[in-house]
The first five atom37 places (N, CA, C, CB, O) and aatype in JSON, in Angstrom:
{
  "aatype": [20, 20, 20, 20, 20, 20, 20, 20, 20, 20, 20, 20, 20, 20, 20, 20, 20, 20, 20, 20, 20, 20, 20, 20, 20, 20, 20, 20, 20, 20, 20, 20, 20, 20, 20, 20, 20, 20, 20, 20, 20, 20, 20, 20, 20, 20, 20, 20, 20, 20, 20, 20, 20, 20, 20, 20, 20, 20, 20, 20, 20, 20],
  "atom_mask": [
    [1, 1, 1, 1, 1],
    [1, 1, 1, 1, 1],
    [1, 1, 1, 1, 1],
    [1, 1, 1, 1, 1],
    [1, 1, 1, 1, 1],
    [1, 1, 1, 1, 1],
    [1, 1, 1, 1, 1],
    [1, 1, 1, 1, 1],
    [1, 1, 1, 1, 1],
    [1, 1, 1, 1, 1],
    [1, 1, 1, 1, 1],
    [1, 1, 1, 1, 1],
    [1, 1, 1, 1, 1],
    [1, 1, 1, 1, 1],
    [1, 1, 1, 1, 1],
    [1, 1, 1, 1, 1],
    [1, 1, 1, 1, 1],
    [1, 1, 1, 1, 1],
    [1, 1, 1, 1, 1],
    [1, 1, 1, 1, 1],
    [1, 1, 1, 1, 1],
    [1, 1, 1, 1, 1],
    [1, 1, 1, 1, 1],
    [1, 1, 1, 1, 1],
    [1, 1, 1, 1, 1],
    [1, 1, 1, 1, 1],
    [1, 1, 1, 1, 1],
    [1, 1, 1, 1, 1],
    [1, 1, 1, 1, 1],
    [1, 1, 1, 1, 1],
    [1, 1, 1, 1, 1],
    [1, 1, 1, 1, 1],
    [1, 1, 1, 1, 1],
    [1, 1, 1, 1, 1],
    [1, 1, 1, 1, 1],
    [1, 1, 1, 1, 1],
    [1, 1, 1, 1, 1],
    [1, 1, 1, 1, 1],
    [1, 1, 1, 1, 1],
    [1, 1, 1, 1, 1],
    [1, 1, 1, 1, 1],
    [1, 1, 1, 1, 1],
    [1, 1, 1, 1, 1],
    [1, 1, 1, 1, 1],
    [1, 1, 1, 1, 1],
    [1, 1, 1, 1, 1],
    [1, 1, 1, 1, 1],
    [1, 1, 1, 1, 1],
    [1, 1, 1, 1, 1],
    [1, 1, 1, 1, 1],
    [1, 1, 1, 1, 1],
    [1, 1, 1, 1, 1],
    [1, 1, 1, 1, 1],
    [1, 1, 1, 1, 1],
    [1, 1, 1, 1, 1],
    [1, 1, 1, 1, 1],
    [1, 1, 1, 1, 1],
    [1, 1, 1, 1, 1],
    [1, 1, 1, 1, 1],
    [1, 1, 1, 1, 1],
    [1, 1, 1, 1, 1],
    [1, 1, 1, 1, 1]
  ],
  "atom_positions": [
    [[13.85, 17.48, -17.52], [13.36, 16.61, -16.47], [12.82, 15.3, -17.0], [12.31, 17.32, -15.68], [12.08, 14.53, -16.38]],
    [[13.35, 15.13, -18.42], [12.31, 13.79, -18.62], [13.34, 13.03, -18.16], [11.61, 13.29, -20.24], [12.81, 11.93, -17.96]],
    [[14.66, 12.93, -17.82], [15.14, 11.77, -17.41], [14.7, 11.08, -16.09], [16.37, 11.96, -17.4], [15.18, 9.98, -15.81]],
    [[13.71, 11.74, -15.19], [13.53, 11.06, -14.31], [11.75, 10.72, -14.08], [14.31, 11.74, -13.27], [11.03, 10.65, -13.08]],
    [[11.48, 10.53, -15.75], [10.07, 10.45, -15.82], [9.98, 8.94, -16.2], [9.37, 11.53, -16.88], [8.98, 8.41, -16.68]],
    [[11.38, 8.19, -15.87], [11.06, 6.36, -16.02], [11.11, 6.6, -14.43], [12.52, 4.89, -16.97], [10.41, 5.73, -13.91]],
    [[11.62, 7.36, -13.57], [11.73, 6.38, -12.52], [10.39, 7.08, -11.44], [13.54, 6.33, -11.8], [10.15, 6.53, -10.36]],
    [[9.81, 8.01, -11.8], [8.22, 8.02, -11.17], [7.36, 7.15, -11.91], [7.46, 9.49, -11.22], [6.17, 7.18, -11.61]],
    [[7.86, 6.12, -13.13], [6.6, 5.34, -13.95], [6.94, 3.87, -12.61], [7.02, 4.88, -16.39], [6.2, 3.25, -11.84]],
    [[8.32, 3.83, -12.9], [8.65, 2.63, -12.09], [8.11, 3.05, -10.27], [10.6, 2.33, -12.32], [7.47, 2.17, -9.7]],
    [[8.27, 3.75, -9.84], [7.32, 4.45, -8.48], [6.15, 4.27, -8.2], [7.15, 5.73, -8.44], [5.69, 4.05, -7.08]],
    [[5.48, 4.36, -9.35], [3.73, 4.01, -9.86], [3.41, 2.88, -9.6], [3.31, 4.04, -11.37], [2.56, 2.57, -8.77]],
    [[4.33, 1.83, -10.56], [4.25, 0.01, -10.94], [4.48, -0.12, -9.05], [6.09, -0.99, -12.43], [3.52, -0.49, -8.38]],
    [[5.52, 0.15, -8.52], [5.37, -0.92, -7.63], [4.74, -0.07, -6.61], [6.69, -1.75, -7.21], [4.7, -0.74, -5.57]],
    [[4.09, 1.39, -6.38], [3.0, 1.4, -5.8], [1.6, 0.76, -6.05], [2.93, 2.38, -5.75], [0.68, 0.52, -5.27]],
    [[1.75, 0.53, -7.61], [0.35, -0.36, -7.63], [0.39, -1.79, -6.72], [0.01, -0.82, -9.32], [-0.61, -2.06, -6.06]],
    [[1.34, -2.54, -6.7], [1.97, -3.69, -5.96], [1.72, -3.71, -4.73], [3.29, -3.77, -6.03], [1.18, -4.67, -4.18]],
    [[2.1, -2.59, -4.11], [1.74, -2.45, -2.89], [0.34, -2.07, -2.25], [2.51, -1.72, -2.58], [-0.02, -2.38, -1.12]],
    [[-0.51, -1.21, -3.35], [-2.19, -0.98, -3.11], [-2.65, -2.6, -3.0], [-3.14, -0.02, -4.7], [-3.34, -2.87, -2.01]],
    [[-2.37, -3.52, -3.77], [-2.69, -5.07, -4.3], [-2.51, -5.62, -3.21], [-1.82, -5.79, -5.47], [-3.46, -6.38, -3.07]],
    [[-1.55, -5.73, -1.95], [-1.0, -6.29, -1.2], [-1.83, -5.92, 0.3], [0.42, -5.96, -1.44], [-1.59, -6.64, 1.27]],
    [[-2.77, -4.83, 0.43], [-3.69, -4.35, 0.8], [-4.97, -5.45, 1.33], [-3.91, -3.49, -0.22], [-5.48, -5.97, 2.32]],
    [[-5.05, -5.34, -0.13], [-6.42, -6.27, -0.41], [-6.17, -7.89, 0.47], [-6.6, -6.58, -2.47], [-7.1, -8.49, 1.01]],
    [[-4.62, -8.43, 0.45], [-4.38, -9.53, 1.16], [-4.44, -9.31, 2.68], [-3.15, -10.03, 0.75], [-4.63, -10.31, 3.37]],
    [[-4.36, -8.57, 3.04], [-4.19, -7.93, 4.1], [-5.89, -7.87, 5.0], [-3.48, -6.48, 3.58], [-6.23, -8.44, 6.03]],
    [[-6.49, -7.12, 4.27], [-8.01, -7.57, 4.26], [-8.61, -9.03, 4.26], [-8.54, -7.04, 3.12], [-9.42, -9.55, 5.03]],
    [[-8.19, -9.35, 3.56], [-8.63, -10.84, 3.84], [-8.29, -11.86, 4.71], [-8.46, -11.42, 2.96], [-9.0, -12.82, 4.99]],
    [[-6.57, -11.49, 5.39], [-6.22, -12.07, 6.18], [-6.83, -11.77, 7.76], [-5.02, -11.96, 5.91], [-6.74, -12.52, 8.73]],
    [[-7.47, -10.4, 7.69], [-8.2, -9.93, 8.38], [-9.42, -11.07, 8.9], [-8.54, -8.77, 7.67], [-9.22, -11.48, 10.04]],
    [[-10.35, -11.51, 8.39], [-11.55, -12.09, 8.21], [-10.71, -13.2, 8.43], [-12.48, -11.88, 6.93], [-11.59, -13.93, 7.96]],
    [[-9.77, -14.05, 8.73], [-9.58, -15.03, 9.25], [-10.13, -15.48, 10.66], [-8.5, -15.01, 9.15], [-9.97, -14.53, 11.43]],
    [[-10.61, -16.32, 11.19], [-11.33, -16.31, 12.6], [-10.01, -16.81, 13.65], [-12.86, -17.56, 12.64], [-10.3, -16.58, 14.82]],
    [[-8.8, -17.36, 13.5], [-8.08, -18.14, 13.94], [-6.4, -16.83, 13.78], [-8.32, -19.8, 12.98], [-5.27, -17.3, 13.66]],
    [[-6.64, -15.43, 13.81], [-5.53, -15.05, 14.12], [-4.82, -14.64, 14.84], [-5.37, -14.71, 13.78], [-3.69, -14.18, 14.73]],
    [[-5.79, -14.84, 16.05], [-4.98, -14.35, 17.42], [-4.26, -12.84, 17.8], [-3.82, -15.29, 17.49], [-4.61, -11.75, 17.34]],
    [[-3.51, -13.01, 18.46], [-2.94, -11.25, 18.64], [-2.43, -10.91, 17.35], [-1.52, -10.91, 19.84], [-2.33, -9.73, 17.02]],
    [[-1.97, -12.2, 16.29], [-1.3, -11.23, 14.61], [-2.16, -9.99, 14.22], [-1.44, -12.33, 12.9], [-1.93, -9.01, 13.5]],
    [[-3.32, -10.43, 15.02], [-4.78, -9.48, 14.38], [-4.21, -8.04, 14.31], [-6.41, -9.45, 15.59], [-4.28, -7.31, 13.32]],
    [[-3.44, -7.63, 15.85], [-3.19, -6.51, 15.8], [-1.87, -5.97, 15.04], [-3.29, -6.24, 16.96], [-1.72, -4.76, 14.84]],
    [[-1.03, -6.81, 14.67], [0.18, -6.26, 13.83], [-0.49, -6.34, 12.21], [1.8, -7.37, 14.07], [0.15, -5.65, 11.42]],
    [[-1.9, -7.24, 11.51], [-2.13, -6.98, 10.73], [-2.94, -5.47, 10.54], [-2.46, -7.99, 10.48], [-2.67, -4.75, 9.58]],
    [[-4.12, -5.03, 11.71], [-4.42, -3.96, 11.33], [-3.34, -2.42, 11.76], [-5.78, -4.01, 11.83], [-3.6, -1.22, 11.85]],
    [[-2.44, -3.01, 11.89], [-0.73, -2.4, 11.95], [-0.46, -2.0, 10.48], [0.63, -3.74, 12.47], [-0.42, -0.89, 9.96]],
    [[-0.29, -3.18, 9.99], [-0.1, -3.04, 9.28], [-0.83, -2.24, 7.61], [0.21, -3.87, 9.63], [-0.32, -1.61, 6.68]],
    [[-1.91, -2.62, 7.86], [-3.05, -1.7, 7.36], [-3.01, -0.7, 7.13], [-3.88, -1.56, 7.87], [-2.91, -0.13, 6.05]],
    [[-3.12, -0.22, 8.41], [-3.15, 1.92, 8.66], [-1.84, 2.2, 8.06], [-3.09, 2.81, 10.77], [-1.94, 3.2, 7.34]],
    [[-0.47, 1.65, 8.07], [0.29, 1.99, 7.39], [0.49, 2.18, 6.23], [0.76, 1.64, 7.59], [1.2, 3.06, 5.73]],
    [[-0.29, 1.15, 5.55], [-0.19, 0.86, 4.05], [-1.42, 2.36, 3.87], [-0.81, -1.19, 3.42], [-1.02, 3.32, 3.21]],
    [[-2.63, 2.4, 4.39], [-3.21, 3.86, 4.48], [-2.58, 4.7, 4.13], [-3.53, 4.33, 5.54], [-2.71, 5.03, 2.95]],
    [[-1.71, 5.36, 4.88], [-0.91, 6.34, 5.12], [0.02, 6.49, 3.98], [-0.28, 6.16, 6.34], [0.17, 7.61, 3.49]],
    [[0.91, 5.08, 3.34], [1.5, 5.07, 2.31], [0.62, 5.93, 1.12], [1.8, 3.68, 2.08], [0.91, 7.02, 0.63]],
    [[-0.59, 5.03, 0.83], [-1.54, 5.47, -0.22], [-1.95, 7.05, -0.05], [-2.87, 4.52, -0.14], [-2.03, 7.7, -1.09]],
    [[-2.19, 7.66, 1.08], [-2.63, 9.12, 0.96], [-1.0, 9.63, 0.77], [-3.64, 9.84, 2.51], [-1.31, 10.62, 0.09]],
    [[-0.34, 9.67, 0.8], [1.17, 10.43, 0.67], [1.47, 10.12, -0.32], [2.33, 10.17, 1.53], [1.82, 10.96, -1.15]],
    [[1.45, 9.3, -0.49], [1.55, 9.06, -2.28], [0.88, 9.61, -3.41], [1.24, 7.85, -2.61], [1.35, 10.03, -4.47]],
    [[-0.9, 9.51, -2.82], [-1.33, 10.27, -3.59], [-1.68, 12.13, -3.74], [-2.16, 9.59, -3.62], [-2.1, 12.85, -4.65]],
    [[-1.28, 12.32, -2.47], [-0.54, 13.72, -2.15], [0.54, 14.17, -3.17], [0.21, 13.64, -0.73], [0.41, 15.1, -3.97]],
    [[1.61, 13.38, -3.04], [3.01, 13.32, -3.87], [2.63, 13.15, -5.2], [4.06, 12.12, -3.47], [2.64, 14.26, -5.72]],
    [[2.32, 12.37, -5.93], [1.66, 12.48, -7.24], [-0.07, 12.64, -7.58], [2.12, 11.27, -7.86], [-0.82, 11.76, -7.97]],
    [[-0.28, 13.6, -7.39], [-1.66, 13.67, -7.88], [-2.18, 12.98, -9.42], [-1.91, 15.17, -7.9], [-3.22, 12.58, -9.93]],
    [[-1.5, 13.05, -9.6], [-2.27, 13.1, -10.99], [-1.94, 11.38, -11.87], [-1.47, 14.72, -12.06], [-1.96, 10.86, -12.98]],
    [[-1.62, 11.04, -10.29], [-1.03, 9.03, -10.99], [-2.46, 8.35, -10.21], [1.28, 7.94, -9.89], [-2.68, 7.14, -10.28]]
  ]
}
């Protein structure tokens, strides 16, 4: 099984990418001027949530 122990490292890298992308997300939050986007950003949010617990379900130990 190590042949497919590059492609859960590469799984990892761009889940870290996507935890990172979070944080923009948050901040775009605290904008005072976003109008209804407000609600497709905290859309978008709970999703990225959901990504992160299944993921970390799916690999515990990353």
């Amino acid at each position: 099984m190590t042949d497919t122990q590059p492609d859960i490292e590469s799984l990892r890298t761009r889940f870290q990418l996507i935890e990172s992308k979070r944080e923009s997300l948050i901040r775009l939050l605290e904008q005072p001027n976003l109008g209804t986007l407000r609600i497709d950003v905290n859309q978008a949010l709970e999703e990225i949530d959901e990504l992160i617990e299944e993921f970390k379900r799916t690999f515990p130990d990353g």
